[in-house]
ZATI-992182 format. One record per residue (C-alpha): residue in one letter; x, y, z. Coordinates in steps of 0.001 Angstrom, whole numbers, plus 500000, padded with zeros to 6 digits. Each point is the difference from the previous one (the first is absolute). Example, Ala and Ser with C-alpha at 12.3 -4.5 7.8 and 13.67 -1.06 7.14 Angstrom:
2
a512300495500507800;s501370503440499340;
***
This chain:
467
x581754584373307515;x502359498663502851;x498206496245499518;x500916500376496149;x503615500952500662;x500532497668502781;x498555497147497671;x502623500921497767;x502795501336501428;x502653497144499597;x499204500576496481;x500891504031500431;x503079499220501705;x501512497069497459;x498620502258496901;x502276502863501562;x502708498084500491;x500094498550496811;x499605503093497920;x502528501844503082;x502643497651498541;x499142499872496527;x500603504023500214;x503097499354501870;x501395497336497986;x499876502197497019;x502803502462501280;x502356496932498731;x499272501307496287;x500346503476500959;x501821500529496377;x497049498223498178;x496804501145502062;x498803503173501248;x500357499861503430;x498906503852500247;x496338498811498373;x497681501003502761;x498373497079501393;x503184498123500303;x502033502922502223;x496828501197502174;x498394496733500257;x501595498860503449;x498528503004501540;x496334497852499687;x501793498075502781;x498359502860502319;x496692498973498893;x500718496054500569;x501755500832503901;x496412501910500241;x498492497097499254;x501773497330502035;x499748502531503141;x495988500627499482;x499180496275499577;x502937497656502376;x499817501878503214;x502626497701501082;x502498500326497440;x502065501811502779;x500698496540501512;x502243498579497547;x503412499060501927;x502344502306500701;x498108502712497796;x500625502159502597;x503851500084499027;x499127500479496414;x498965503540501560;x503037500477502141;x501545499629496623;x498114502662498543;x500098502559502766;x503816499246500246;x500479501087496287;x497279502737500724;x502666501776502426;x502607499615497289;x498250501895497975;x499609502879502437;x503953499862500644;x500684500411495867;x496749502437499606;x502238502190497943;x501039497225497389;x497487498438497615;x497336500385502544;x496888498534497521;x501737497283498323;x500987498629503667;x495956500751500820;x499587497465497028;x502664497401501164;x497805500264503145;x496634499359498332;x501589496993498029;x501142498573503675;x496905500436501678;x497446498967497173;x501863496508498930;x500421499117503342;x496762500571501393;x498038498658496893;x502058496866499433;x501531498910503666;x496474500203500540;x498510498286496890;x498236497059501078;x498083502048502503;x496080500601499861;x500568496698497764;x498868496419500433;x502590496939499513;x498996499186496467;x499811503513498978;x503571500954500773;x501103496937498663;x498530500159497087;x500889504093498916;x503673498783500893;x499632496901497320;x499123502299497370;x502432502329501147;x502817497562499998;x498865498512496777;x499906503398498233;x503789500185501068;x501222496794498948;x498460500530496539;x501680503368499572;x502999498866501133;x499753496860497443;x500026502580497343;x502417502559500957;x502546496785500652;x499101498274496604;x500459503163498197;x503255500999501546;x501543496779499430;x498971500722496344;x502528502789499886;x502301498246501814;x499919496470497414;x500486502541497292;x502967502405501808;x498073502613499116;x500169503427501856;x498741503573499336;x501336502942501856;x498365503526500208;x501644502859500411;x497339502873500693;x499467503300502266;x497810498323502703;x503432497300500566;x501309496593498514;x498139496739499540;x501324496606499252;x497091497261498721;x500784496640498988;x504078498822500141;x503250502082500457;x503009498764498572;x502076502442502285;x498616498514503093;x499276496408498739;x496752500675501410;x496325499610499759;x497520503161500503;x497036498866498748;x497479501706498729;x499300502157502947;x501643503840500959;x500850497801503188;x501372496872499421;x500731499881504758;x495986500557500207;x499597497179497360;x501624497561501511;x498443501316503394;x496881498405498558;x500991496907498426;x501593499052503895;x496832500933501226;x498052498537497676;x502056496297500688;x498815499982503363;x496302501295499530;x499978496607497157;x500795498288503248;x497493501957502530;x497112499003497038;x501610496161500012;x499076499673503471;x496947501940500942;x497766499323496699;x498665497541498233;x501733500227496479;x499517498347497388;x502937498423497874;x499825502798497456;x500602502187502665;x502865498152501444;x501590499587497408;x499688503599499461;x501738500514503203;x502795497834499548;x500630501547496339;x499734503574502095;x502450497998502294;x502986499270497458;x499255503200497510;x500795502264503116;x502884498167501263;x501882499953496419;x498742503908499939;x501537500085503622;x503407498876498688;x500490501690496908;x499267503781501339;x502752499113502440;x498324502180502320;x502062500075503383;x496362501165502183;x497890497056498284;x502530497564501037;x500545500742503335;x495877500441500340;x499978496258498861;x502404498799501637;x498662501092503419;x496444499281499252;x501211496465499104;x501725499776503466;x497228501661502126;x497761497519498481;x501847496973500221;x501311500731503508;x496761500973500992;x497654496863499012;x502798497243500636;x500409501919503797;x496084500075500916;x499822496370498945;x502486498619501494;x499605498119503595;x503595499918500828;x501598501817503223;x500611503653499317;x503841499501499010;x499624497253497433;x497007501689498521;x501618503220499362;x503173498600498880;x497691497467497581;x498105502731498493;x502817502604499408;x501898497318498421;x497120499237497396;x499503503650499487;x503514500165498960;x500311496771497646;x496348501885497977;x501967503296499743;x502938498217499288;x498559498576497103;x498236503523498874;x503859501453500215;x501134496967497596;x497317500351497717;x501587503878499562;x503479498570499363;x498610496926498335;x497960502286497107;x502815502502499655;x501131497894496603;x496513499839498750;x499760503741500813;x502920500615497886;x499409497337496865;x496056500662499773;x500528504070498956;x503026499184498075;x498426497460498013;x496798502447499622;x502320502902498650;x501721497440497596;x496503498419498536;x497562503154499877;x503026502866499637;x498014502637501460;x502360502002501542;x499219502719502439;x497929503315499067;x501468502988501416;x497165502807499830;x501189503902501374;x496748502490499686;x500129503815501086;x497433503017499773;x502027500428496370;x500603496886498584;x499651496006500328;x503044497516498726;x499589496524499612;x502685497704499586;x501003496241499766;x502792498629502063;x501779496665499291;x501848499028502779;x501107496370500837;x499103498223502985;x502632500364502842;x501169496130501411;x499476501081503540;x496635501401499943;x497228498583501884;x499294500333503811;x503232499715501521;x501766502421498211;x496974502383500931;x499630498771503834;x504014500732500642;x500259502969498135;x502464502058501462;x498785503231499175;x496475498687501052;x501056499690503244;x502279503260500289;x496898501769499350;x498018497726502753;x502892501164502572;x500112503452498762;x495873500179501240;x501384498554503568;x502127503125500435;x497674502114498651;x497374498103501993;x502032500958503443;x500991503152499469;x496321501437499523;x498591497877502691;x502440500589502433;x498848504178500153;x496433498884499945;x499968496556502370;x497162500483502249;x497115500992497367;x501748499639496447;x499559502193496940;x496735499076498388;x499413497676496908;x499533502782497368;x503360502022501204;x502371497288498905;x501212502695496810;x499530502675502353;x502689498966502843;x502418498544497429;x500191503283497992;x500404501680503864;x502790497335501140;x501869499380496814;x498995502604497521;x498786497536497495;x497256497315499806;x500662496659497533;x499314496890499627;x503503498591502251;x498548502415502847;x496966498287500903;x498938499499503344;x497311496962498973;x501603496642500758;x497336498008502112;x496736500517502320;x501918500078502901;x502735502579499327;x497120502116497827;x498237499876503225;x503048501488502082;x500806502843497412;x496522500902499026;x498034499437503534;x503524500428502088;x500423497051503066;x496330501031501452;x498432498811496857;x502508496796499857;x499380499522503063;x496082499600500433;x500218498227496536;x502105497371500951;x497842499551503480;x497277499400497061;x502211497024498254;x501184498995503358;x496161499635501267;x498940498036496413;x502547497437500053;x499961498943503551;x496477500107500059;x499967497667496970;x502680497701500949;x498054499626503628;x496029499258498121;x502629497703497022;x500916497884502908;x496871499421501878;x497825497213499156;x499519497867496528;x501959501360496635;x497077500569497367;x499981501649496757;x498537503411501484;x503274500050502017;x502350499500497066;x498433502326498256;x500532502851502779;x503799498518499710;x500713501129496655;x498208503071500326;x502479500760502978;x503000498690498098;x498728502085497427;x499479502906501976;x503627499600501923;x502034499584496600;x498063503040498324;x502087502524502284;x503561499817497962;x497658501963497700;x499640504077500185;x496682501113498719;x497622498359502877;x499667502528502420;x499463503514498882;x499284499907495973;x496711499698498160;x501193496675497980;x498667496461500110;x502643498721502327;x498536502180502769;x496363497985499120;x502273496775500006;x501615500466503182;x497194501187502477;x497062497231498385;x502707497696500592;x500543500523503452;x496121500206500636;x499559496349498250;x503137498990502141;x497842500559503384;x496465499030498510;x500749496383498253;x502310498978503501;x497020500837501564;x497710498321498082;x502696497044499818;x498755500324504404;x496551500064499314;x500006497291497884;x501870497715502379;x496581500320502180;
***
């Protein structure tokens, strides 16, 4: 039995992965799907079973780098759960679960697995994301060529899919149009990670490179403020990164020759923005002047369900710097700064917990909306929900990653296996303006922690291969 799973157990762990994000990825159509169907809500509890297995058959999966932190991590938020015992005590026992099961499956992925194993459960894996991001993108930008919208107005909240005129902004066909474009950035560099460690064929490159432009147009016309920022520091991580480690030049010249590269390629990201703000505004105008669809307004309650059909003209100043500067857009982002403080500054050393976010907002200001969030990035999520012990040891974890990285990037011959564990850190490093990484059962928390594993295994494969 354990010579049958061992045989195939890279093939367990990619399968669950797959169908772990499959289940995850669904939540985005939360209006159109069940997401309370059985096997989609209970299914990342199998991850028990797969832990089970990894820890019966790799007896040194314990040895990954800086695991050991990982568990800091999770005794840390362990204590902060004792401290807020009398608020939401299970759902923070679930946050907890979600911590501890994605990182120790997936910072730990490639162990108990041979070279060509790993490698290829992640080309599969990577391929199965570029192709559903492909089609998400091509479909959005359907509703987007036609300024078409609908809006839903129900009991369980409000959903925008396709184009609002209000906004001058694409949502796509998702409930999330932030976690869609989390993907397509990801998916741009993974199109690069399968570039340089496989053997593709054309059909397949050009695959990538379509995957490449879709999700940058996509990129631009949600006008998402997260997703640019995310690309714009991958881009520089990246750049800075490879140009620095190849470089022969004294220390001085070097840095100064790198940074200033890294700044011309996100300089030219930032004036593709400004650059596509006209097409941004013609392309939907033109749309709602040819096809005339208009936007569908749809209000449902437990009593009744109207439908109706909005004509509404294209504003001049839509498009995605209208959205990126809007002023009450970033009132609101300020407003979650002072609410931010004023929680965390009672509950500093160990936080409040990542379930009691309602709880200590009703308690501190009586009400809990949307303006009142404390969820901004992973590092000030980590100071309110873990307090500064939980910041603390996670940063030591980033801190550790990145110097370890940068010291292994710079030592010996550049090779493909290194450049590889360079955008997987850039990745990794760029992923943390985000919110959902940490503590929530989403595919961002799968992202983040398979990403830093493949950050430390490929850099030191790039070392073994230099031998």
């Amino acid at each position: 039995m354990k010579r049958l799973i061992m045989q195939n157990y890279s093939k367990i762990k990619i399968i669950w992965l797959l169908i772990l994000f499959c289940t995850q990825y669904l939540y985005m159509f939360h209006y159109i799907a069940d997401t309370d169907f059985f096997l989609i809500k209970y299914f990342p509890l199998t991850g028990i079973a797969v832990f089970a297995i990894q820890f019966w058959c790799c007896k040194d999966w314990y040895k990954k780098k800086y695991l050991w932190l990982g568990g800091l991590i999770c005794l840390s938020y362990l204590i902060t759960i004792f401290v807020n015992y009398q608020y939401n005590l299970l759902s923070n026992c679930k946050n907890l679960y979600w911590l501890f099961l994605y990182f120790f499956l997936y910072y730990s992925y490639d162990i108990g697995q041979e070279k060509e194993e790993y490698k290829k459960g992640l080309y599969i894996f990577n391929n199965v994301i570029i192709i559903i991001n492909l089609i998400c993108s091509v479909l959005s930008l359907m509703f987007f060529i036609t300024a078409f919208g609908i809006r839903i107005w129900s009991d369980q909240g409000s959903y925008v899919y396709g184009y609002l005129f209000v906004s001058g902004r694409l949502y796509g066909i998702t409930d999330s149009v932030t976690s869609a474009v989390r993907v397509s950035v990801i998916s741009i560099a993974l199109s690069m990670v399968n570039c340089k460690l496989y053997d593709c064929t054309k059909k397949w490159k050009k695959l990538y490179i379509g995957n490449v432009i879709i999700s940058i147009i996509f990129l631009v016309a949600t006008a998402t403020r997260a997703a640019t920022l995310t690309f714009a520091i991958f881009l520089f991580m990246y750049i800075f990164g490879k140009h620095y480690a190849n470089s022969r030049e004294i220390f001085r010249r070097r840095f100064g020759q790198a940074f200033f590269r890294a700044m011309i390629v996100m300089g030219c990201w930032l004036s593709i923005l400004f650059a596509l703000r006209p097409v941004i505004g013609w392309v939907p105008d033109l749309g709602n002047r040819v096809f005339d669809l208009g936007e569908i307004t749809i209000k449902e309650s437990e009593k009744k369900r109207e439908v109706t059909l909005e004509k509404t003209e294209v504003d001049d100043e839509v498009g995605t710097l209208r959205n990126l500067m809007n002023s009450d857009s970033i009132m609101e982002l300020y407003g979650r700064r002072g609410t931010w403080w004023t929680v965390l500054r009672d509950n500093w050393l160990f936080g409040i917990g990542a379930a009691n976010e309602k709880t200590y907002l009703e308690k501190y200001f009586g009400v809990a909306d949307k303006r009142m969030s404390l969820q901004m990035h992973t590092f000030t999520n980590m100071m309110v929900f873990a307090g500064i012990s939980g910041f603390v040891l996670y940063m030591i974890y980033i801190v550790c990653i990145t110097a370890w990285s940068i010291k292994k990037l710079l030592q010996g011959k550049w090779n493909d296996s290194k450049e590889v564990g360079l955008i997987y850190l850039s990745l990794l490093l760029s992923l943390t303006v985000y919110t959902s990484t940490m503590y929530s059962n989403s595919f961002m928390s799968i992202f983040y922690w398979l990403f830093a594993g493949c950050t430390i295994r490929f850099i030191e494969d790039g070392k073994c291969d230099e031998n």
